[in-house]
C-alpha positions in Angstrom: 146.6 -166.3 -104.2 146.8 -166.2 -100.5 145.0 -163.8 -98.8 146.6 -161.3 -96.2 144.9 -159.9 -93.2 147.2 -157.9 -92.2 146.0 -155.2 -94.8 142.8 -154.9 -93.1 141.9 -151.7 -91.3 138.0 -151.8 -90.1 135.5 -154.2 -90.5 131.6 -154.4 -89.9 129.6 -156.8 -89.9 125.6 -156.6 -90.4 123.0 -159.3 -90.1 119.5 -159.2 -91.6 117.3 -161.9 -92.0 118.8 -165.0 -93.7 121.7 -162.4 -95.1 125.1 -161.3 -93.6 127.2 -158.4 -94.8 130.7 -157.8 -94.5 132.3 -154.4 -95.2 135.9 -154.3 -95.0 138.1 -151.2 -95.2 141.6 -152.7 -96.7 144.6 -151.1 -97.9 146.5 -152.8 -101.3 149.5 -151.4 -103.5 146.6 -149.7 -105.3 145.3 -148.0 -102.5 142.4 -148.4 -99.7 139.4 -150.3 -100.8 136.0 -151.4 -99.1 134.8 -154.7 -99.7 131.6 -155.8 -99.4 130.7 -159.0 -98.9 127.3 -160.6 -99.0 126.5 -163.9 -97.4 123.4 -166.3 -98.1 123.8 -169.6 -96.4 127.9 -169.7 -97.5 127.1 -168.4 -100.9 129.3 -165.4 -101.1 129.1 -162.4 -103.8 131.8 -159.6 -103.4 132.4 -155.9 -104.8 134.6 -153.6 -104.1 134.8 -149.7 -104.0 137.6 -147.9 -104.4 137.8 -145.8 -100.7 138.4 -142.3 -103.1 134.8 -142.5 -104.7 133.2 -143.9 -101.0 131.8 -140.3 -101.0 130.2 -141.0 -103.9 128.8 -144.0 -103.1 127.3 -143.4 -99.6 125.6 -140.3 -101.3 124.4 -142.2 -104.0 122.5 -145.2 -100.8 121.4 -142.3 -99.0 119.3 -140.8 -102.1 118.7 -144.4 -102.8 117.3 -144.8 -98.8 115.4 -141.2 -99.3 113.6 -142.4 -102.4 112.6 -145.6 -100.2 111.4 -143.9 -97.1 109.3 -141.6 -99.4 107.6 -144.1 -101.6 
């Protein structure tokens, strides 16, 4: 499968520690997607979130990050 670049719209890129992550806003037949990518010394794991529930799932870190910062 090759992969095509040309159906990517933003990218971000955040470093912490030993760990990089990648979030990619892409657009497929299906629709837009972000990928995020998680990278520990070249091992790579990968999910992706449908861009239609990405309201859903920034809520979701942000009670996540309000539970943290309380506790």
């Amino acid at each position: 499968m090759q992969n095509n670049n040309n159906d990517l719209l933003h990218t971000e890129k955040i470093i912490s520690d030993r760990k990089t992550f990648y979030l990619d806003l892409k657009k497929n037949a299906r629709g837009k997607v972000v990928k995020i990518t998680e990278d520990v010394s070249g091992n790579r794991d990968t999910i992706m979130v449908p861009a239609d529930i990405l309201g859903d799932f920034i809520a979701a870190l942000s009670d996540i990050k309000d539970t943290s910062d309380n506790n």
